[in-house]
Every structure is written in structure tokens, then in C-alpha cells.
N, C-alpha and C positions, 0 to 999 in steps of 0.2 A: 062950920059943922065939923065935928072931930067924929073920927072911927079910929075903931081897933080892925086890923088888918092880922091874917092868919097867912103867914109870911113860910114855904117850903126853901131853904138854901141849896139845896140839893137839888130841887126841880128849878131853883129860881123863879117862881112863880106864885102871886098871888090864890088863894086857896077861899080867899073869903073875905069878907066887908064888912063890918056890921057896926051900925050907931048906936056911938056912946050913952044914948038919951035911951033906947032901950035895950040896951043888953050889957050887964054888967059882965066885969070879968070870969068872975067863977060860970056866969053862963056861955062864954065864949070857952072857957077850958073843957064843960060836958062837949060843947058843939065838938070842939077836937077830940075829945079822947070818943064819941060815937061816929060822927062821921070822915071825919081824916084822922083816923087810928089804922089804917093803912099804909100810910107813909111813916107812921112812927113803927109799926112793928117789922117796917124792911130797912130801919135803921135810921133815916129821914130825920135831920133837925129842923123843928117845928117851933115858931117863932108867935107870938102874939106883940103887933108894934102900933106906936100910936098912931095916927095922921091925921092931920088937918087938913080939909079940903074948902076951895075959896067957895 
């Protein structure tokens, strides 16, 4: 099963999870700019990455 992963470099911490089968990317980018627009407005480089998980 693959996800997109919302990835903080700064926190070092995962922010989010979500399957590829229902969430496209443009809906992963609202999810961040509404609810992790937090860490983007204190500077925070905000990642969207792939992952396969077994």
C-alpha cells in the first residue's frame, strides 16, 4: 500500500499519513496549507513524500 507522508524537517516528525487510493495530491496540499499552515507560517520546511508500506 503506498502513502503520501507530510513530512516537518525542522520538527523532524511525521505530520500526517494518508492513502494514495483516496487522497490525491492537490488534496494533501489543502490538508497542509489548512491544517499544518502553522509550521509553514513559523518558517518550517514542509515536505509531501512518497512511502510504501509492506
Amino acid at each position: 500500500m503506498e502513502f503520501r507522508e507530510i513530512y516537518c524537517y525542522n520538527c523532524h516528525k511525521t505530520l500526517g499519513k494518508y492513502n494514495v487510493k483516496f487522497y490525491t495530491e492537490t488534496q494533501i496540499a489543502e490538508i497542509i496549507q489548512t491544517i499544518h499552515a502553522d509550521h509553514i507560517k513559523i518558517g518550517h520546511h514542509v515536505e509531501i513524500r512518497k512511502k510504501k508500506s509492506k
